[in-house]
C-alpha positions as a Markdown table, in Angstrom:
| # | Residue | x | y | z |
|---|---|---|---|---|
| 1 | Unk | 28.5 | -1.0 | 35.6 |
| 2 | Unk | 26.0 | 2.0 | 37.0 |
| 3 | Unk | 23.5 | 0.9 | 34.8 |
| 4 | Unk | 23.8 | -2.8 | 35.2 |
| 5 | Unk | 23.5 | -2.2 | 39.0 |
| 6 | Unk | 20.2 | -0.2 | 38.3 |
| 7 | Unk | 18.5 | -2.8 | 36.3 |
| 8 | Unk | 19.5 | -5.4 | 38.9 |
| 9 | Unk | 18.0 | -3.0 | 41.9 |
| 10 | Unk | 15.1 | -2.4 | 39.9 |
| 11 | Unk | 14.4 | -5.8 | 39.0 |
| 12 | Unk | 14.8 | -7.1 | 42.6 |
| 13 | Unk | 12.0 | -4.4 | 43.8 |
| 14 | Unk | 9.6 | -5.2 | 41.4 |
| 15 | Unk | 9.9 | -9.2 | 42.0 |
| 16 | Unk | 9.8 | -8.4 | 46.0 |
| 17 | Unk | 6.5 | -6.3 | 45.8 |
| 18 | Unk | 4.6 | -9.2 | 43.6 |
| 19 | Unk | 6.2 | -11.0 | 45.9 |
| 20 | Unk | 4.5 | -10.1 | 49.1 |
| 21 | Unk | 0.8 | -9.6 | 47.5 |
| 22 | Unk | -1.5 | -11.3 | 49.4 |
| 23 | Unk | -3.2 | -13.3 | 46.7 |
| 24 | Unk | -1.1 | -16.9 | 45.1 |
| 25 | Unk | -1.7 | -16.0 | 41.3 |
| 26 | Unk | -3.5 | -12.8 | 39.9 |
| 27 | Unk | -7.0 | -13.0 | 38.4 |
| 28 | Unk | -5.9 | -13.7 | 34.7 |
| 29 | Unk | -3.5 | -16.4 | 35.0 |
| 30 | Unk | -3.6 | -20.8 | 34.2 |
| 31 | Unk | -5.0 | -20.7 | 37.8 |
| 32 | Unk | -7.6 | -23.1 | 36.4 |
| 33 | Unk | -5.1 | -25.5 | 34.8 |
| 34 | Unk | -2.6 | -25.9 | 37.0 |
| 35 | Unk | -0.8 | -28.3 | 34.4 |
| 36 | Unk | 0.2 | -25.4 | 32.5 |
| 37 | Unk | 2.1 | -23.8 | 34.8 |
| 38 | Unk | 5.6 | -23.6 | 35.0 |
| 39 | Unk | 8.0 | -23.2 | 38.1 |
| 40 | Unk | 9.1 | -20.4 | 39.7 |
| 41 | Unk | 5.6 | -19.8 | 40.1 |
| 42 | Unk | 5.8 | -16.7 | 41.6 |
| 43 | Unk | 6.9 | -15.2 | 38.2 |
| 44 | Unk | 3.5 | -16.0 | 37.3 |
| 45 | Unk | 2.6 | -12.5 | 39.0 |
| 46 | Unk | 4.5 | -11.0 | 36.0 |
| 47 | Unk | 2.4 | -13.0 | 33.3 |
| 48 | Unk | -0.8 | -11.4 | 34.3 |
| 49 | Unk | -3.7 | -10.6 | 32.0 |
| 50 | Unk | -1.7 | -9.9 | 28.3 |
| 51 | Unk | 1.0 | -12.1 | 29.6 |
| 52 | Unk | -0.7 | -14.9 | 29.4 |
| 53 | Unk | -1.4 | -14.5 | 25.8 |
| 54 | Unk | 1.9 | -14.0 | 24.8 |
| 55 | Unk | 2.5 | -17.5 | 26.6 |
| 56 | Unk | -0.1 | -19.1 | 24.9 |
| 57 | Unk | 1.1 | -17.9 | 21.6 |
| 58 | Unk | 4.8 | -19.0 | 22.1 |
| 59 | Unk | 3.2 | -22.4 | 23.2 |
| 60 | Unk | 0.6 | -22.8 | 21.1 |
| 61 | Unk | 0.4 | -20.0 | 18.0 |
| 62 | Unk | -2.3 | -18.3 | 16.7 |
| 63 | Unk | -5.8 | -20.4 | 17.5 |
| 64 | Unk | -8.0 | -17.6 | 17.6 |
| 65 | Unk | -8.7 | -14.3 | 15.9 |
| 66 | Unk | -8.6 | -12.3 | 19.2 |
| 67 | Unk | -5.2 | -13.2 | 19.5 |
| 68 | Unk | -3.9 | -11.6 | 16.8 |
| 69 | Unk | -4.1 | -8.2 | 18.7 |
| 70 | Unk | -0.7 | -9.3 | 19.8 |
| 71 | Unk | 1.6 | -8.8 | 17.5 |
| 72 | Unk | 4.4 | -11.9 | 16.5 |
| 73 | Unk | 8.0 | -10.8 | 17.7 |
| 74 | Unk | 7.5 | -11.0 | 21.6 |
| 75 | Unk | 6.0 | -14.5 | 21.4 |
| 76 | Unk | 8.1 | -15.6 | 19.0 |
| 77 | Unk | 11.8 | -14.9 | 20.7 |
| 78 | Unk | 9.8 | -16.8 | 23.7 |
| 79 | Unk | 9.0 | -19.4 | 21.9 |
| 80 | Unk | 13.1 | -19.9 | 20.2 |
| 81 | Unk | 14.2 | -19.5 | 23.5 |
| 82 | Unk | 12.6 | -21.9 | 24.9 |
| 83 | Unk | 14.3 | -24.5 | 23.2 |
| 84 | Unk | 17.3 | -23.7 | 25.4 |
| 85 | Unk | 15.2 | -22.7 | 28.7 |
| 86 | Unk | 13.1 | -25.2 | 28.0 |
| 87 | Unk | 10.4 | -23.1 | 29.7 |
| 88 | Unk | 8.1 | -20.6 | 28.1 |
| 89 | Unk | 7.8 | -18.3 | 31.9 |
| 90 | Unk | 11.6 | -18.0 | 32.0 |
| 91 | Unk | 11.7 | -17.2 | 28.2 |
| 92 | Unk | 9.6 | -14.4 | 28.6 |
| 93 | Unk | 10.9 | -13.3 | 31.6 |
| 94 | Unk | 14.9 | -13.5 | 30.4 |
| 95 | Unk | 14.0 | -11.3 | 26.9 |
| 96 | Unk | 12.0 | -8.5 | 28.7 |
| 97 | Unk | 15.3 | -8.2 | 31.4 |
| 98 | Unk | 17.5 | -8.4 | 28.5 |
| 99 | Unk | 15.6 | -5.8 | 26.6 |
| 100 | Unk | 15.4 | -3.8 | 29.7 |
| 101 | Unk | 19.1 | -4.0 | 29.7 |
| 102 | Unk | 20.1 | -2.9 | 26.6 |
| 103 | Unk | 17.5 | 0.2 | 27.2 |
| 104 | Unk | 19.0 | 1.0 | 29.9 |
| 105 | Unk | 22.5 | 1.4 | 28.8 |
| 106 | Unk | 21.1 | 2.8 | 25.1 |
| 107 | Unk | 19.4 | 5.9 | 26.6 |
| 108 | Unk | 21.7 | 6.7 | 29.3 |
| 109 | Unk | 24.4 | 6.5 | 26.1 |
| 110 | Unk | 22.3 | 8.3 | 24.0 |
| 111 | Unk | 20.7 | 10.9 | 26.6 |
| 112 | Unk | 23.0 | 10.8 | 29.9 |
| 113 | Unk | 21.8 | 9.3 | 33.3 |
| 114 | Unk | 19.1 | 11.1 | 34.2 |
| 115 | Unk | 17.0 | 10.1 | 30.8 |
| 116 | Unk | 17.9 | 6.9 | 32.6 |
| 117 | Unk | 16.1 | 7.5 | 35.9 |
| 118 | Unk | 13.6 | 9.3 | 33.7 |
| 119 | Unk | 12.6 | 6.0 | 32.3 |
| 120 | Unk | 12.9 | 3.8 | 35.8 |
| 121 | Unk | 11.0 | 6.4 | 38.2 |
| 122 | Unk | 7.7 | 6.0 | 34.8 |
| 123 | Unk | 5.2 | 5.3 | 37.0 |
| 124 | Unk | 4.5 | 2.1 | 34.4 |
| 125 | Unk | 7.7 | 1.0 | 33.9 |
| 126 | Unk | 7.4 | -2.2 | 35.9 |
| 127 | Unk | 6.1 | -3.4 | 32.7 |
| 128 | Unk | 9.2 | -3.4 | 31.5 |
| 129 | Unk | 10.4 | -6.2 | 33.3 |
| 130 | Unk | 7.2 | -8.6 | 32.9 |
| 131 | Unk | 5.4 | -10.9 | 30.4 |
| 132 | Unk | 4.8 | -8.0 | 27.9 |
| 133 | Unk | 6.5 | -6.9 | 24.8 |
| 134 | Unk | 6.4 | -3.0 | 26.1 |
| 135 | Unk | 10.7 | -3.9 | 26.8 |
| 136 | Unk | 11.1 | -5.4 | 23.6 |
| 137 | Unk | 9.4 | -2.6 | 21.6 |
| 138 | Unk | 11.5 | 0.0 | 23.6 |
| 139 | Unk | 14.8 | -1.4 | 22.9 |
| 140 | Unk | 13.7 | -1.2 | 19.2 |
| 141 | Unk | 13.2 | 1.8 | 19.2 |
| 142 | Unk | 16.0 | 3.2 | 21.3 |
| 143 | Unk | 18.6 | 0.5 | 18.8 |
| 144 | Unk | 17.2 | 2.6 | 15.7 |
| 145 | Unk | 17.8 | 5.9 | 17.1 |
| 146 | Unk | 21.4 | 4.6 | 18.2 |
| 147 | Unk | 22.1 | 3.2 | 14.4 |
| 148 | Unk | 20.4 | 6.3 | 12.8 |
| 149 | Unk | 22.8 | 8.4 | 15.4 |
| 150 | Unk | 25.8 | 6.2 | 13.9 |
| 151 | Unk | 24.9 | 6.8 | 10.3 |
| 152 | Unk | 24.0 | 2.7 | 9.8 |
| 153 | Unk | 20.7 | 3.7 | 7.7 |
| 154 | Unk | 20.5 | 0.0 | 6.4 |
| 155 | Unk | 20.4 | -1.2 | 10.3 |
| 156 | Unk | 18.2 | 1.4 | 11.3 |
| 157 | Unk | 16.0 | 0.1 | 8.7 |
| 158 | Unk | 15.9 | -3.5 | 9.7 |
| 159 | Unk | 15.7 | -2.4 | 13.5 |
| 160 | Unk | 12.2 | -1.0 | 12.8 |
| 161 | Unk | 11.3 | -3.3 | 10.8 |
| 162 | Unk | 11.3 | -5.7 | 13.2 |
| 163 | Unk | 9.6 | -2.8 | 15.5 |
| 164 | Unk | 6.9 | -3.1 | 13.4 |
| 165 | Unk | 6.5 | -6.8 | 13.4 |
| 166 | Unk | 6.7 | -6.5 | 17.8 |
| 167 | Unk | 3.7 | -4.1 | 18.1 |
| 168 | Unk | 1.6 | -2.0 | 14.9 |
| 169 | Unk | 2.8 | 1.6 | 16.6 |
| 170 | Unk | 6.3 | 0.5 | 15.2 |
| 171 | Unk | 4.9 | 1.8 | 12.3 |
| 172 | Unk | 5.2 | 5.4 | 14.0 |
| 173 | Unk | 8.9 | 5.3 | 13.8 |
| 174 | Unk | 9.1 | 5.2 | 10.0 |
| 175 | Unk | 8.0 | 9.3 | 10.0 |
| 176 | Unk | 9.7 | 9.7 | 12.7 |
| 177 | Unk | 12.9 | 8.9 | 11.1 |
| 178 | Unk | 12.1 | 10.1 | 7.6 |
| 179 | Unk | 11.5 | 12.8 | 8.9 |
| 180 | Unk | 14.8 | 13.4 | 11.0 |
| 181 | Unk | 16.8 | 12.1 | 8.2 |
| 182 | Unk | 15.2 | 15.1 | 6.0 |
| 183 | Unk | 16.1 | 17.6 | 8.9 |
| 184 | Unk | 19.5 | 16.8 | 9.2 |
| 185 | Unk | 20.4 | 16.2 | 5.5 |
| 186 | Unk | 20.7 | 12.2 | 5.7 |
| 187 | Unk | 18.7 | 9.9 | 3.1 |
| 188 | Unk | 17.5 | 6.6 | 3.3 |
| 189 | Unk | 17.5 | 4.8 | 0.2 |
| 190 | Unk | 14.5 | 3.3 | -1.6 |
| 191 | Unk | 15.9 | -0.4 | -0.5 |
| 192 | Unk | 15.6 | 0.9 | 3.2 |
| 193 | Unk | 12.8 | 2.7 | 2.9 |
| 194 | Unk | 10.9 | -0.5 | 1.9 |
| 195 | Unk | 12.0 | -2.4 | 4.5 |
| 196 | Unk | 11.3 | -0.5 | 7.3 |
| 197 | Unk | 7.0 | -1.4 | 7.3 |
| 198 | Unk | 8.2 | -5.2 | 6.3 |
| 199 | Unk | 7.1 | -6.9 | 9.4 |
| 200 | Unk | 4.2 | -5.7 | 9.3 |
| 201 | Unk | 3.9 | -6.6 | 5.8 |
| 202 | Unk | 4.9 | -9.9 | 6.7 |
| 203 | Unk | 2.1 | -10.2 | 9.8 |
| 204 | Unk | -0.4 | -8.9 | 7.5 |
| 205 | Unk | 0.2 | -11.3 | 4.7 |
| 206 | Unk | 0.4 | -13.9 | 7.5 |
| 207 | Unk | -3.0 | -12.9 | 8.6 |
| 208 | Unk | -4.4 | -12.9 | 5.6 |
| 209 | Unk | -3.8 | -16.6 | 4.6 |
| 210 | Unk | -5.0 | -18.0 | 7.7 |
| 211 | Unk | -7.9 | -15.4 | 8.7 |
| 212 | Unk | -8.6 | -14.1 | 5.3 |
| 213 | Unk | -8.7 | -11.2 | 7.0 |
| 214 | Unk | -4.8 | -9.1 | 6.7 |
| 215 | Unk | -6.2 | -6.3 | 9.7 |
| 216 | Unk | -7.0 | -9.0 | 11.5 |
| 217 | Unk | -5.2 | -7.3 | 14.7 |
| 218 | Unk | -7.5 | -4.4 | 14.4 |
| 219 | Unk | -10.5 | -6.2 | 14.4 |
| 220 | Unk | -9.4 | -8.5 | 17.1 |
| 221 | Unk | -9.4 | -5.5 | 19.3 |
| 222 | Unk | -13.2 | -5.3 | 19.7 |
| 223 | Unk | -12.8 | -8.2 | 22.4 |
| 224 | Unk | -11.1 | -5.0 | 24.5 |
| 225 | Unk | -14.5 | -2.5 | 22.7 |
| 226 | Unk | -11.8 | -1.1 | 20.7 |
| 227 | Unk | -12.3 | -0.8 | 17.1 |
| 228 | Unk | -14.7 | 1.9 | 16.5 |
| 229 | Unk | -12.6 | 5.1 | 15.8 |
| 230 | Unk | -14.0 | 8.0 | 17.2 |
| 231 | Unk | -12.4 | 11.7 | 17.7 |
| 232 | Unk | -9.8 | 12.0 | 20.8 |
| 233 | Unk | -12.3 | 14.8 | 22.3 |
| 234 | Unk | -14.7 | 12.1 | 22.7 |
| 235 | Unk | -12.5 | 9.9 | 24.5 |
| 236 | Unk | -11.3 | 12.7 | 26.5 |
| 237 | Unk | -14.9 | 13.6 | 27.4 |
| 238 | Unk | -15.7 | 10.0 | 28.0 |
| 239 | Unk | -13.2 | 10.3 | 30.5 |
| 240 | Unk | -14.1 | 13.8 | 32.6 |
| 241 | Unk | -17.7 | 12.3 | 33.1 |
| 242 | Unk | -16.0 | 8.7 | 34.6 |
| 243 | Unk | -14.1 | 11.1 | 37.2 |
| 244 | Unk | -17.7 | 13.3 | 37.7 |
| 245 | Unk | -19.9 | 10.3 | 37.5 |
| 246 | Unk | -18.1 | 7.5 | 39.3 |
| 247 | Unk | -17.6 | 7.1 | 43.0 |
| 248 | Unk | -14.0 | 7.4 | 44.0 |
| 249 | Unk | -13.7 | 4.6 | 46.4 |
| 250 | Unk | -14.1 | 2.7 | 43.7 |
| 251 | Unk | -10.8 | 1.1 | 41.5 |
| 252 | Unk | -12.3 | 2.5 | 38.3 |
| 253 | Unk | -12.3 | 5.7 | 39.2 |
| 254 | Unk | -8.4 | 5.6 | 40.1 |
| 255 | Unk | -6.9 | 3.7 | 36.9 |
| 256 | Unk | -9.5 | 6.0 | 34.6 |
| 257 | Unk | -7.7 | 9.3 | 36.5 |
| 258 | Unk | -4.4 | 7.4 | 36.2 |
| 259 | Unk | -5.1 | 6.4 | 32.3 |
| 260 | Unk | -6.4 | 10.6 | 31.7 |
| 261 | Unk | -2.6 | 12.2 | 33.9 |
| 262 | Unk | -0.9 | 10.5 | 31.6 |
| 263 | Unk | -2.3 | 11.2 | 28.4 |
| 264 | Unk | -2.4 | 14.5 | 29.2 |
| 265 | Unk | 1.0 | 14.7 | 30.5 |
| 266 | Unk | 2.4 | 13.1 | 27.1 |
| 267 | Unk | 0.3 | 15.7 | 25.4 |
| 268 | Unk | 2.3 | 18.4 | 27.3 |
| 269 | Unk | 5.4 | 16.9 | 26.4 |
| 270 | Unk | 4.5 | 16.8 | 23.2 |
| 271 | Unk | 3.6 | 20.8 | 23.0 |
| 272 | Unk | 7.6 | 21.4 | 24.7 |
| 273 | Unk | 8.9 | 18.9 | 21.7 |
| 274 | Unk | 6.6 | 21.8 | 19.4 |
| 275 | Unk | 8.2 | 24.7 | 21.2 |
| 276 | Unk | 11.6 | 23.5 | 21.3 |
| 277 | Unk | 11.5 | 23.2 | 17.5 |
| 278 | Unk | 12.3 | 19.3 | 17.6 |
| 279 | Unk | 9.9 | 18.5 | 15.0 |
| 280 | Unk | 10.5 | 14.9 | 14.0 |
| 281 | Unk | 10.2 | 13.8 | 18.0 |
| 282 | Unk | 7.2 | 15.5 | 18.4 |
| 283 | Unk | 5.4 | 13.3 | 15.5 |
| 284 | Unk | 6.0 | 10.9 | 16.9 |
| 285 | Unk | 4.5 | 11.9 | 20.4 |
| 286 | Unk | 1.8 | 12.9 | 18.0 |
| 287 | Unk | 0.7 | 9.7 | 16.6 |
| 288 | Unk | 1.5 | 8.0 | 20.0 |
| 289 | Unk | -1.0 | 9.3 | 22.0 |
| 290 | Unk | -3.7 | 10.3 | 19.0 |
| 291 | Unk | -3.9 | 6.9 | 17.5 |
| 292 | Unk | -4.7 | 5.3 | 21.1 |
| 293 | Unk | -7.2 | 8.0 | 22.0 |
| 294 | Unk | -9.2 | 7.1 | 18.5 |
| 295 | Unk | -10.3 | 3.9 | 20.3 |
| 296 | Unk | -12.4 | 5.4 | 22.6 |
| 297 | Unk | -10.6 | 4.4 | 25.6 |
| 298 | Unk | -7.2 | 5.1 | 27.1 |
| 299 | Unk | -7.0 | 2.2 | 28.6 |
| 300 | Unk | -3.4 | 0.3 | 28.2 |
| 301 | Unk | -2.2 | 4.3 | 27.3 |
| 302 | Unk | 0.0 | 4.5 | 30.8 |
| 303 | Unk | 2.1 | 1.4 | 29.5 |
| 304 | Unk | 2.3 | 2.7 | 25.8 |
| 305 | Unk | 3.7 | 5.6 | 26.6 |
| 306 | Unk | 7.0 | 4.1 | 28.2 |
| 307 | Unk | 7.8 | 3.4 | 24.2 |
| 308 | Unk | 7.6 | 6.7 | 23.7 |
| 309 | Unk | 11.7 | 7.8 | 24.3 |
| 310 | Unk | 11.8 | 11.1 | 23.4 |
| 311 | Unk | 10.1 | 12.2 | 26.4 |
| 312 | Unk | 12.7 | 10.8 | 28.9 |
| 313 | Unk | 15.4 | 13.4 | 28.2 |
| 314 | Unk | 12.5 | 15.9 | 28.3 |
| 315 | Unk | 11.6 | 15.0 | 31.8 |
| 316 | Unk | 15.3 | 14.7 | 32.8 |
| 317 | Unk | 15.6 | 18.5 | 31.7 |
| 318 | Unk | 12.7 | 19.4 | 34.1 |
| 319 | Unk | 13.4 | 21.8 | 37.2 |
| 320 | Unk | 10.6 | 19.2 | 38.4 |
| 321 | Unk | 12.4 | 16.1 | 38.0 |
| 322 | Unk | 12.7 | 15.5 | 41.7 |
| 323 | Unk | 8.8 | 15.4 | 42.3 |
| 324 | Unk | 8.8 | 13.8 | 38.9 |
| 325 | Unk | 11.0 | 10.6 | 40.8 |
| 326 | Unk | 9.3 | 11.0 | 44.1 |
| 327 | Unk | 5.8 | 11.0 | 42.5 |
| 328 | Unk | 6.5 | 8.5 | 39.7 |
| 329 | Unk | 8.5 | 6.4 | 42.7 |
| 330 | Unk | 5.2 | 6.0 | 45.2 |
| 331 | Unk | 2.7 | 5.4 | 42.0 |
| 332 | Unk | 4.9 | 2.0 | 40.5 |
| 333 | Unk | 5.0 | 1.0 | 43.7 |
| 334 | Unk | 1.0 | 1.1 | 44.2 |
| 335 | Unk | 0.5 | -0.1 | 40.3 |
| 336 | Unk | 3.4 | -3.0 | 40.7 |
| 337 | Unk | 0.9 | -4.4 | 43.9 |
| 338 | Unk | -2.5 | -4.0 | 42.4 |
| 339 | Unk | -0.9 | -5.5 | 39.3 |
| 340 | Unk | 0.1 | -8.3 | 40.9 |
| 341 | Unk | -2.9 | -8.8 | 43.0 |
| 342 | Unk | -5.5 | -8.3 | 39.6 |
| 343 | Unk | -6.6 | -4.7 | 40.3 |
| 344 | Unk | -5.1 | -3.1 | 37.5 |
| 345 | Unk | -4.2 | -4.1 | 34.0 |
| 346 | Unk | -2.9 | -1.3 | 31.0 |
């Protein structure tokens, strides 16, 4: 009931701040075809920028090799639902709040209530309840962990699997888990073992009979000037001359400090998971923020991170946790409005 009540609560503040921007649609939406848009239109603030690709691919699949940055899952639960809804915005918007849900009652089961405000108070956690698949991929995660924690190894299995078909860093969880299963003397089978990088599989082989091309989704992300690895130092120095170079009344020079906290925050986490001897977590910390700094931009990095579950019962732990909420409060609320109103987009 608490955590039904907090999902509600959060919901209704994050629909009330899009709500009172001063702008009709953001600056990425079907503003210019206003036949494609579908009532309540004021949920259209949640579609913004990536939204409205997952949209167009539940409506209309893949047309174009950009799009197949955006992995299949997301879009296609829309797109099954909709046969019921019989609208693609409500889809969208009833799988991220029931994906929120089940979060929300998995990691306050799983880590107690403050892992729970831990996750709410992420200053990027509004994401959560919009057009994205960032809910989706979280509840994946969080329903492995919670079959894993039950000794289901086969539903573990199929869980990321289908983690892996929502978003490629799904693929992060299979050494996560191997890796926990060797520490605490469980085993996976060979069956389960295969299965866990199937959706991805699947995508791939998907991608390669109709783009000839089975990375597709990593080339696809040069449209965003992200697909020539470099070393995370470089993205990290990229970053320090943005914050010397660039004027800070400007909104770069904000969502580029914002995009370098939070990298650097997860990194810290990440050092407490190495300190604390919890080995399997901390890989996966590890690839989640070094595979995203490899592209030479952090950008999106502050909404990745809310996958990223092992850090909420870290935070929760924190004799900082009430700055944590305070701070983390104040900055959604700023992110929810310029995300609403086109300023910012992760």
């Amino acid at each position: 009931m608490k955590t039904a009540l907090i999902v509600l609560l959060f919901t209704f503040g994050v629909l009330l701040i899009t709500n009172i921007s001063t702008t009709r649609y953001p600056s990425y939406t079907y503003q210019n075809d206003a036949s494609l848009l579908e009532q309540p239109e004021n949920f259209w603030k949640l579609a913004n920028f990536d939204g409205v690709h997952y949209l167009d691919l539940a409506r209309l699949g893949y047309q174009a090799k950009f799009q197949t940055a955006f992995f299949p899952l997301y879009p296609t639960l829309i797109f099954i639902l909709s046969f019921f809804t019989h609208n693609f915005l409500i889809s969208g918007f009833l799988i991220s709040y029931a994906s929120l849900s089940l979060s929300v009652y998995l990691i306050c089961k799983l880590s107690g209530f403050k892992s729970l405000l831990s996750l709410v108070f992420f200053p990027t956690s509004f994401f959560l309840i919009s057009i994205y698949s960032d809910s989706l991929f979280l509840v994946l995660g969080l329903l492995s962990y919670y079959f894993y924690q039950k000794n289901k190894m086969l539903s573990c299995a199929a869980i990321i699997a289908l983690a892996t078909a929502s978003r490629f860093y799904g693929a992060f969880l299979i050494p996560f888990f191997l890796h926990l299963a060797h520490t605490d003397n469980k085993h996976f089978n060979l069956r389960e073992i295969l299965l866990m990088p199937s959706g991805l599989l699947l995508y791939m082989g998907f991608l390669a009979m109709n783009f000839s091309d089975p990375i597709a989704f990593f080339h696809a992300l040069s449209s965003w000037q992200k697909s020539n690895l470099v070393l995370p130092i470089q993205t990290v120095y990229r970053y320090l001359k943005i914050l010397i170079t660039v004027s800070p009344t400007t909104t770069q020079y904000y969502v580029s400090l914002l995009e370098l906290v939070i990298f650097s925050f997860i990194i810290y986490l990440n050092l407490l998971l190495l300190k604390a001897k919890k080995y399997s977590q901390a890989i996966y910390l590890f690839l989640g923020w070094l595979v995203p700094s490899m592209t030479g931009t952090l950008q999106s990095f502050p909404r990745y991170a809310l996958a990223l579950f092992p850090i909420y019962p870290l935070i929760a732990k924190s004799k900082y946790f009430p700055g944590y909420l305070l701070l983390g409060g104040v900055s959604q609320i700023i992110l929810i409005y310029a995300f609403s109103t086109g300023l910012f987009v992760s």
